[in-house]
Every structure is written in structure tokens, then in C-alpha cells.
C-alpha positions as CSV (number, residue, x, y, z in Angstrom):
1,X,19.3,3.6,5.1
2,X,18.4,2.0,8.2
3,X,15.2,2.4,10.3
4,X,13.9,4.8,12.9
5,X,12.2,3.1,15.0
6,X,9.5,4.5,17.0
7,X,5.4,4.0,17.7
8,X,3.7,4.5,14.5
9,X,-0.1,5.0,14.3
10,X,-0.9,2.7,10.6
11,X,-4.6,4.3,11.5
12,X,-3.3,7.6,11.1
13,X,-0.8,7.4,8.1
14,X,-4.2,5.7,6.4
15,X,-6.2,8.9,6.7
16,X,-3.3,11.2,6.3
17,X,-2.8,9.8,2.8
18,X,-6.9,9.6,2.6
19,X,-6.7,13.3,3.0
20,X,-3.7,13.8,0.8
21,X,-4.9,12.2,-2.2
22,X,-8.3,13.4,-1.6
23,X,-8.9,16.3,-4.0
24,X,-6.8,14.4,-7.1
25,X,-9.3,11.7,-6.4
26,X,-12.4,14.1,-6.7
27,X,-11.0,15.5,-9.3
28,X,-10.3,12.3,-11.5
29,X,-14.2,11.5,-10.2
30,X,-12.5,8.4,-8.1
31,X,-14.6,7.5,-4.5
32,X,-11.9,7.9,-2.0
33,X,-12.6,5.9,1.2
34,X,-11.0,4.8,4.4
35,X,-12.3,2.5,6.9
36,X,-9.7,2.5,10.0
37,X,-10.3,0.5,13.0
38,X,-10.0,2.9,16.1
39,X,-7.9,0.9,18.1
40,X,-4.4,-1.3,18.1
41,X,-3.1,0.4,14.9
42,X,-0.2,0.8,16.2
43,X,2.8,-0.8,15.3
44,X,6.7,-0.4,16.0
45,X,8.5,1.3,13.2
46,X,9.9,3.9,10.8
47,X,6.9,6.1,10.1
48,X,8.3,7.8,7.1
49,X,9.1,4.2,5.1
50,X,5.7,3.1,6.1
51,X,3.7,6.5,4.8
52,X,6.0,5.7,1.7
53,X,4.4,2.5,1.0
54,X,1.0,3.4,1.8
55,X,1.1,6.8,-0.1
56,X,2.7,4.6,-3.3
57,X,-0.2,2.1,-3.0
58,X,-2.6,4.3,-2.8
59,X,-1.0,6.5,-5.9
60,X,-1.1,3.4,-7.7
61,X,-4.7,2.4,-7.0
62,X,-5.7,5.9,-8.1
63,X,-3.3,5.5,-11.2
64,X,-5.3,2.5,-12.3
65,X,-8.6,3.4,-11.7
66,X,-11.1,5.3,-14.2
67,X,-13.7,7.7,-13.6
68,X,-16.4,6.5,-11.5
69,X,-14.4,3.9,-9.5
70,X,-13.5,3.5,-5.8
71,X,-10.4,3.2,-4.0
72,X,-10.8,1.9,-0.6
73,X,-8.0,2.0,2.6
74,X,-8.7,-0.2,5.1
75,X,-6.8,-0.5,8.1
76,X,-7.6,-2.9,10.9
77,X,-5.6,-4.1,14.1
78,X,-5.5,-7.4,16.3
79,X,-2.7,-8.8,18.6
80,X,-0.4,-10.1,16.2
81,X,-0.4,-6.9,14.2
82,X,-1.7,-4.3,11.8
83,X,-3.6,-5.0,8.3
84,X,-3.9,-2.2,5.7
85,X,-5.4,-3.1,2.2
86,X,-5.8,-1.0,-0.6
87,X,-8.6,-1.9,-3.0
88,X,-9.2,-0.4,-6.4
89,X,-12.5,-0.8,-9.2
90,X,-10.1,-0.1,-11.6
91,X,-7.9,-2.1,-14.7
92,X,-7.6,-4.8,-12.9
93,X,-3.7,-7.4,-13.0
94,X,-4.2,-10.7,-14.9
95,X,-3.5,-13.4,-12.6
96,X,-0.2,-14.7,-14.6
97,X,1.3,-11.7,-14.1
98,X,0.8,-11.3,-10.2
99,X,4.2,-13.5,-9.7
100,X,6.2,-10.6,-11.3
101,X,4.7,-7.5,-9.5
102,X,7.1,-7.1,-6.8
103,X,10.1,-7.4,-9.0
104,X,12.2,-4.5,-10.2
105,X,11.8,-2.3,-13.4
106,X,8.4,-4.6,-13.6
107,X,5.3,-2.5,-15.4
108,X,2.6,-4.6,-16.2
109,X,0.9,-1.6,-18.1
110,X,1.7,-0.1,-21.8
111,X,-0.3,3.1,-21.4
112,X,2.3,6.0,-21.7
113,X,-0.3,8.0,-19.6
114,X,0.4,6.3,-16.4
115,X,4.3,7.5,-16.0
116,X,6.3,4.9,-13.1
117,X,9.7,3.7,-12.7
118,X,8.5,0.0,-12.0
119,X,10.4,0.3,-8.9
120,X,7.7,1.3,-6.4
121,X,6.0,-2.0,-5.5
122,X,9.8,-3.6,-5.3
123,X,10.8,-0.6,-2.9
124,X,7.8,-1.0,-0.5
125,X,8.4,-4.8,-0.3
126,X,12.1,-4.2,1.2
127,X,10.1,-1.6,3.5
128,X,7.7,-3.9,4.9
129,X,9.8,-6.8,4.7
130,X,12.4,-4.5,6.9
131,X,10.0,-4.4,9.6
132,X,9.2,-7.9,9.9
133,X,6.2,-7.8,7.7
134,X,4.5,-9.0,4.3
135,X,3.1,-7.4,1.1
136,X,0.8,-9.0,-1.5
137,X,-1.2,-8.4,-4.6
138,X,-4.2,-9.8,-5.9
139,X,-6.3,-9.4,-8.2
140,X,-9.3,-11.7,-10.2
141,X,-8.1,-10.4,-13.5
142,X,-8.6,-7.5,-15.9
143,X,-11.0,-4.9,-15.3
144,X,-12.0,-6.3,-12.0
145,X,-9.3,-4.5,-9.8
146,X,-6.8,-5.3,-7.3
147,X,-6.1,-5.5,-4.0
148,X,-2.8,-4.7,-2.4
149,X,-2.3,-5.9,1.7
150,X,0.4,-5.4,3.8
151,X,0.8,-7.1,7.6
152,X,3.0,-5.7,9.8
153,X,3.4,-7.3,13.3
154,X,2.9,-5.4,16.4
155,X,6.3,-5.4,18.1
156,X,9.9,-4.9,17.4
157,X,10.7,-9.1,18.4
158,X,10.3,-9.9,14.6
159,X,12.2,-6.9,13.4
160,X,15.6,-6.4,11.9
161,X,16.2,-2.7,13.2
162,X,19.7,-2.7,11.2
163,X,18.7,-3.6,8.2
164,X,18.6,-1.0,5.9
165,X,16.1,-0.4,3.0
């Protein structure tokens, strides 16, 4: 499918999903917060892939995080482009097993609680990648939660508008 391009506010698809995700988040007793920089969030491109990747990092994070924990959206802006990390308190990735993440079918969890495909980090990488950008993972190891970041740049000069996803 290719991309529809067009100005897209990362600020705003932050708190959207913030807002979206809020009351499973109360309810499973998880701290949902955002911290958005008010200005130069705005980045060229498809605003439904990129509330996609957010909205499945942010699913994630709450996944993977017990009671009592936090899950944190940060978006910030400079000239060369938007940040947004998503930060959980919660189970945690053991380093080894950071290579794999973005690979297909790839669950790196045996609980038969937390339901996935496996397909959702390796989707949102061909997203961001689409638009020019980056996605990573880290995380210190088990039970000290992860972080997921993606960059995208500013403009559509680093973009591939025909690619499709």
C-alpha cells in the first residue's frame, strides 16, 4: 500500500493514543503518561501508518507491564526531525534477544495471556523505514523494561513516497 503523504502532527497522534489507551491503563492500574514537546512535531507523512506504530507500541508497553508500573510517551522535535519513545516498568527484553525483535513471527514471551501475531514490531519497522526513518529497542534486561524509539525526519527529501508498506 503506498503512502499518503501529508503534514502529520507526531505531538498529536502521541496524546491521541495517550487518551485512547487511557482507561485500559487505569484499569490494569498502569501510570499512563505523555510528555510532548509543543513545538516542531510535525513531520511529512501518512498519518494513519504512523498512529499504527505508535498505537502498537504503546499496546505493547501496556501488554508487558504489571500493575503499578508506568508507561511513558514522549515526543520531542528539533530540525532534523521528530523523536517519540515509548518507555515501560514492565518485564523487561534480555539483551541477546534485542537482535531478533524486529523480525517476523518473533515473540520473545511464552505467556499465553499476552495474545500477538509477532508481526507488529516487524510491520511498524517497514512503516517508519517507508518514511525515511528508524526504529529501535532497548532494554537493560528482564524486569527492568524497555524502551522503544522511533526517528522520523522532518521533510519528505529522505522519503520514498512510492514505496509501499
Amino acid at each position: 500500500m503506498p503512502l499518503q503523504l501529508a503534514n502529520v502532527d507526531m505531538g498529536l497522534i502521541v496524546r491521541s493514543a495517550a487518551e485512547s489507551f487511557g482507561e485500559e491503563a487505569r484499569s490494569a492500574g498502569i501510570d499512563l503518561r505523555v510528555l510532548a514537546d509543543g513545538h516542531r512535531l510535525v513531520v511529512a507523512g501518512d498519518e494513519g501508518r504512523l498512529t499504527q506504530v505508535i498505537y502498537n507500541l504503546t499496546t505493547n508497553a501496556l501488554k508487558f507491564t504489571p500493575e503499578g508500573g508506568t508507561v511513558t510517551l514522549r515526543a520531542v522535535g528539533d530540525d532534523d526531525g521528530v523523536t517519540v519513545a515509548v518507555q515501560d516498568t514492565g518485564q523487561g527484553i534480555d539483551p541477546d534477544a534485542l537482535t531478533g525483535l524486529f523480525q517476523p513471527f518473533v515473540q520473545l514471551h511464552d505467556d499465553p495471556d499476552r495474545k500477538g501475531s509477532g508481526l507488529g514490531l516487524y510491520v511498524s519497522r517497514g512503516i517508519v523505514e517507508a518514511h525515511g526513518g528508524s526504529i529501535d529497542g532497548n532494554s537493560e534486561g528482564k524486569g527492568r523494561g524497555a524502551t522503544f524509539t522511533v526517528h522520523l525526519p522532518v521533510g519528505p527529501a529522505s522519503m520514498t513516497p512510492t514505496r509501499g508498506v
